[in-house]
C-alpha angles and dihedrals in degrees: 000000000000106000089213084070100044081050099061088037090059083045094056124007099198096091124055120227088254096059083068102035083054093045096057094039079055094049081060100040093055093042082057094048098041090048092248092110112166080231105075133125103242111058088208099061112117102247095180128147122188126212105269093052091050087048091055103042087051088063091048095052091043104048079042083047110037103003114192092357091061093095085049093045090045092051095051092046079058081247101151106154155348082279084063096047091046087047087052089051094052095048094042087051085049091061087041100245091126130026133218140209124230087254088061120103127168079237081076088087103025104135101326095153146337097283094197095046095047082050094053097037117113087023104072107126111211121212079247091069097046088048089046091055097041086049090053135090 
């Protein structure tokens, strides 16, 4: 355990240690994604990611990670909305575990999309599908 992070977590308590430990394997996991992996060969390359990427790389890790239990894992990290995520950046950025460009504001996340929805979405189950599966072989 990083004690940064146990730091900011004794600091504010909303959060769980995992909420920032996700948000920072989810930095990586969108600069992969995106090309902009910290890993490439020329240092100056831009390996920026803006909010909304990051945003949207954070719901595809999740739903590969937790599936249909992400908007569940989310709630119990105190993880509510894009605001949240925005708010574990910042604070992440202000231990120096992650880094920002001038361009870069907490606004970036303010209220960008229904973070639990976005997380549910694609697994709602319908009573259609309970009766379908009662009724097969």
């Amino acid at each position: 355990m990083d004690p940064r992070i146990l730091e900011l977590c004794r600091e504010d308590a909303r959060f769980a240690y995992e909420a920032y430990d996700f948000v920072g394997d989810a930095v990586k996991f969108t600069q992969d994604r995106l090309g902009r992996a910290a890993d490439r060969t020329d240092p100056d390359e831009d390996r920026h990611i803006s909010g909304a990427e990051l945003l949207r790389g954070t719901v595809d890790l999740a739903i590969r990670e937790f599936g249909m239990m992400a908007p569940v894992v989310f709630k119990l990290w105190g993880v509510k909305s894009t605001d949240d995520v925005g708010e574990l950046v910042f604070k992440l950025i202000k231990v120096k575990l992650l880094s920002k460009s001038d361009r870069d504001e907490p606004n970036d996340f303010r209220d960008l999309f229904d973070l639990h929805q976005t997380l549910a979405d694609g697994f709602a189950l319908t009573l259609g599908d309970a009766t379908a599966k009662r009724g097969s072989p």
